[in-house]
C-alpha positions in Angstrom: 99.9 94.2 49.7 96.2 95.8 49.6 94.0 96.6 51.8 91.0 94.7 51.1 87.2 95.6 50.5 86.6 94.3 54.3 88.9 96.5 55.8 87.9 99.6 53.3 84.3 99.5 53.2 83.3 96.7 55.5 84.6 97.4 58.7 83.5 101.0 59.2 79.8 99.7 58.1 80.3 96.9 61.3 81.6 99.2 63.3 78.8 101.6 62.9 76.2 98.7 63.7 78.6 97.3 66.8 79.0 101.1 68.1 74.8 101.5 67.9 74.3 98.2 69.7 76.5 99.0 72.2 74.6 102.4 72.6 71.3 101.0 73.1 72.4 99.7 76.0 74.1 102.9 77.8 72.9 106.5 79.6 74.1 109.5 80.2 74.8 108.7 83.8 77.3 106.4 82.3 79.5 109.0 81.1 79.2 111.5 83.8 80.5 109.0 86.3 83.7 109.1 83.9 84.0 113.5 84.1 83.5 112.8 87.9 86.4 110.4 88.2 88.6 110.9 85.4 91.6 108.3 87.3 90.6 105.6 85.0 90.7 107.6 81.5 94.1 109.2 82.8 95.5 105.7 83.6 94.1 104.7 79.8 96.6 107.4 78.5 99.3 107.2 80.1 99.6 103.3 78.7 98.2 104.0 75.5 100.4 106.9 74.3 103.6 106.2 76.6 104.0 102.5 78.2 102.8 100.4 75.1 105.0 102.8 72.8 107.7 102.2 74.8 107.5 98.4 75.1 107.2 98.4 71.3 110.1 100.6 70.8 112.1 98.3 73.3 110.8 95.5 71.2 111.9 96.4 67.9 115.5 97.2 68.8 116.0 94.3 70.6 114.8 92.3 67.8 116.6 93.9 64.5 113.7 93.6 62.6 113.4 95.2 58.7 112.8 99.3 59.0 109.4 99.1 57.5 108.3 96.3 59.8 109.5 98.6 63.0 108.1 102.0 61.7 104.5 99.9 60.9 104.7 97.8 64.7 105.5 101.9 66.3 103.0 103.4 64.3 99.9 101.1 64.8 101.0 101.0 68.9 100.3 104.8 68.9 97.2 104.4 66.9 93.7 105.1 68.0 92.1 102.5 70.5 89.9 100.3 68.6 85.9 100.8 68.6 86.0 97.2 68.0 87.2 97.4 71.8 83.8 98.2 73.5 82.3 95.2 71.8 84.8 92.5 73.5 84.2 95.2 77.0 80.6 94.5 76.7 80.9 90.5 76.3 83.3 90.7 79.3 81.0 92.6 81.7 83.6 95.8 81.7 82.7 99.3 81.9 81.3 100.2 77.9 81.3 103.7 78.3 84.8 104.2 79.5 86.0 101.8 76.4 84.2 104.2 73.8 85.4 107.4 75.6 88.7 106.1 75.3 88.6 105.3 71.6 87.0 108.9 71.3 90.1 110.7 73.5 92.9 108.6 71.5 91.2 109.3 68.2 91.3 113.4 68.7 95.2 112.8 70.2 96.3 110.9 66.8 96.4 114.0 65.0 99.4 115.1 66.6 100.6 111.8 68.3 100.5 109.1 64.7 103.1 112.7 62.2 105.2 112.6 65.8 105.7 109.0 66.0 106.1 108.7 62.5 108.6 111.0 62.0 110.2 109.4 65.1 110.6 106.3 63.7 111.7 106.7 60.4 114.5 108.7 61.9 115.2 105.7 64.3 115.1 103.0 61.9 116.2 104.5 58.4 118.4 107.1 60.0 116.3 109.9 58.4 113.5 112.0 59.1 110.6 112.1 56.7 107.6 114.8 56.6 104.1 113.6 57.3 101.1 114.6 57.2 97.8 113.1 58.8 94.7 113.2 56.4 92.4 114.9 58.9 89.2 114.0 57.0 90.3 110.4 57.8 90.4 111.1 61.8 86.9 112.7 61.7 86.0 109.5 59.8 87.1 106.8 62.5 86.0 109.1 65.3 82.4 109.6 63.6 82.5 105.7 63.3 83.3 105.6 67.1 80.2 108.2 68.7 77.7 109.1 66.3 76.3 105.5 66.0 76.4 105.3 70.1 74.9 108.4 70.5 72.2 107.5 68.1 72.1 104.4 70.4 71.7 106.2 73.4 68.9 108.8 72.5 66.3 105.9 71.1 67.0 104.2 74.6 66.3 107.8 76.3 63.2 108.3 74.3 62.1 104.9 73.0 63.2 102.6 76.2 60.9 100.2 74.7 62.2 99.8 71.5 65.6 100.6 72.6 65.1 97.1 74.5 64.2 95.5 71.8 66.5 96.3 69.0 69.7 95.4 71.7 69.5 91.8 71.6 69.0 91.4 67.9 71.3 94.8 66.7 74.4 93.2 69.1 74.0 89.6 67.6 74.0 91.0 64.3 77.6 93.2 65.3 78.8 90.1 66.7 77.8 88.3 62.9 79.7 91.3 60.9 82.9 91.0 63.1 83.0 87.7 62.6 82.8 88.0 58.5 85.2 91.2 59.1 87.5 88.8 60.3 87.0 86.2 58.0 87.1 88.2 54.7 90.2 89.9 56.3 92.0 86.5 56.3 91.0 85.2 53.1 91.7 88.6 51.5 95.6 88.7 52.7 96.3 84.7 52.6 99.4 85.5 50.7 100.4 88.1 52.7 99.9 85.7 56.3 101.9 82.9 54.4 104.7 85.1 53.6 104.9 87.1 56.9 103.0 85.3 59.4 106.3 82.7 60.7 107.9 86.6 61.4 105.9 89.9 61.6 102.8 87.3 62.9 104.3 86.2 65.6 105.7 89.8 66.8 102.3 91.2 66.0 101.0 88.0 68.0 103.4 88.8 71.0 102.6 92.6 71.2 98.5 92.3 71.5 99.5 89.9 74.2 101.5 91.9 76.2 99.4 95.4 75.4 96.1 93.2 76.9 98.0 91.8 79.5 100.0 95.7 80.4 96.8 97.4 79.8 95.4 95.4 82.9 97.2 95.0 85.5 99.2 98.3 85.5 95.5 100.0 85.8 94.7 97.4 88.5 97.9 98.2 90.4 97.1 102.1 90.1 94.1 100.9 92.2 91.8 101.0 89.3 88.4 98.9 89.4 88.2 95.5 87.4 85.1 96.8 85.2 87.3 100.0 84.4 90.4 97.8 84.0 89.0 95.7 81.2 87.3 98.1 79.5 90.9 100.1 79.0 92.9 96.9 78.3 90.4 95.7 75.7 90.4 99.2 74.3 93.8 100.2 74.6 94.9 97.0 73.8 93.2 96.8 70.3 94.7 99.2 68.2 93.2 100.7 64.7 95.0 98.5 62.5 92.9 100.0 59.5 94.1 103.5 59.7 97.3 102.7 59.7 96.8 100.2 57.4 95.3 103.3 55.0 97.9 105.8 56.4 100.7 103.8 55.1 99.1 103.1 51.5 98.3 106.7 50.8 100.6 107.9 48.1 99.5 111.4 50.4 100.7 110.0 53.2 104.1 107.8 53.7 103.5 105.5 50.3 105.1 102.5 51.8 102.7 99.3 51.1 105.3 97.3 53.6 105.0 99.5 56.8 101.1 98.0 56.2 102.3 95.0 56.6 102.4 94.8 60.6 99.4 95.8 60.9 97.6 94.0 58.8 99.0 90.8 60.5 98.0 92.6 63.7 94.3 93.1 62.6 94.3 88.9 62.3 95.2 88.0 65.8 94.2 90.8 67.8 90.5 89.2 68.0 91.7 86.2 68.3 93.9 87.2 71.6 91.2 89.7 72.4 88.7 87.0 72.4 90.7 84.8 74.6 91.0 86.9 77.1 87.0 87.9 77.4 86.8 84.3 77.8 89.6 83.9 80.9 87.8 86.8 82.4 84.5 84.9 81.8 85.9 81.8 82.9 87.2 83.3 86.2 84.4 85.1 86.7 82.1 81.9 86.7 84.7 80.4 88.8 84.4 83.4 91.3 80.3 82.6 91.5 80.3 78.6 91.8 82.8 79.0 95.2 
């Protein structure tokens, strides 16, 4: 297995134009609202680094799956929140700025959070403990990926309101254009790989993005957090960075195990797909909501 060009080079180039869309169309206020109640962000954590891990560790044991398989579904549940998050926040009319925050905060925490679990797991499911290090240049990568383009965003809308209105529409079609080929050049890339794995590891990757949208939700939303706030953390939370795992796992640096990358690869597939689903239930219920 390889990680192809469209994961390599083409996603952090969509990401980059997603991430400056999405900060054309946010202020400042946004993000002070989020220091002045920090509930939310807290409740974003506390399923993101404990709940989901747990579920996924429950998960894994229950089902005897290969060691590489369980070690690649435990490291890409503690993985950074996808950027790719804020995108599917925005098309579902939840709360942007809290979704990029979050990818920010989990991105700083994998540093210590992806070596721990790794270490963790290997010890768990090969009955040994192996050394692992975290190639920091690759963090500041992902979490570059994740602000700089939406702060760039964010000051031509402060200075240049006028052309910050209109380079939004135009900038977000064209995110929403490169996800789609993302995703497409994804599949074709790893065709082998989804015909091989896809009847197994597919349908375990398939059955954790459903539960992590669906935990990521309603816990927040039982916690007495708002429905903007609520979507933004499960579309966040619940989209994991396949790709960095994908990269951590490849790395002869790193663990040098081509089959932990298999999980998340699969992941990368049908998280959209899931992802994309839900947006439109929300939608859906949304439009409901107005016609009563």
């Amino acid at each position: 297995m390889h990680a192809g060009w469209s994961l390599s080079i083409g996603l952090p180039v969509a990401l980059g134009i997603i991430m400056l869309g999405l900060g054309l169309s946010l202020k400042l206020a946004d993000f002070r609202n989020i220091v002045a109640r920090p509930t939310p962000v807290l409740a974003g954590l506390l399923c993101h680094s404990v709940i989901l891990p747990l579920l996924c560790l429950v998960l894994m044991l229950a089902l005897g799956l290969p060691p590489a398989i369980s070690v690649g579904m435990m490291l890409l549940t503690i993985s950074p929140a996808g950027t790719t998050g804020a995108l599917f926040t925005h098309l579902a009319r939840g709360d942007v700025a809290l979704s990029i925050v979050m990818a920010a905060v989990t991105s700083v925490l994998s540093i210590v959070t992806l070596p721990l679990v790794s270490n963790i797991s290997f010890l768990l499911f090969y009955g040994e403990g192996e050394a692992v290090s975290l190639d920091l240049v690759q963090i500041v990568q992902f979490f570059a990926i994740a602000t700089l383009p939406a702060l760039a965003g964010m000051w031509i809308r402060s200075r240049h309101p006028s052309l910050s209105d209109r380079l939004e529409r135009p900038v977000k079609f064209l995110a929403t254009v490169f996800l789609a080929a993302i995703v497409f050049f994804a599949l074709a890339s790893n065709w082998k790989l989804v015909g091989q794995w896809g009847p197994n590891v597919g349908l375990v990757a398939l059955l954790f993005s459903v539960l992590a949208l669906t935990v990521t939700y309603y816990l927040p939303r039982l916690m007495g957090i708002g429905h903007r706030q609520a979507v933004a953390l499960a579309l966040t939370t619940g989209i994991h960075n396949a790709a960095l795992v994908i990269t951590m796992a490849m790395s002869e640096f790193m663990l040098d195990n081509p089959d932990i990358a298999i999980p998340p690869a699969l992941y990368g597939l049908v998280a959209y797909v899931t992802a994309g689903i839900f947006v439109a239930i929300l939608n859906s219920g949304r439009k409901s909501a107005a016609q009563i």
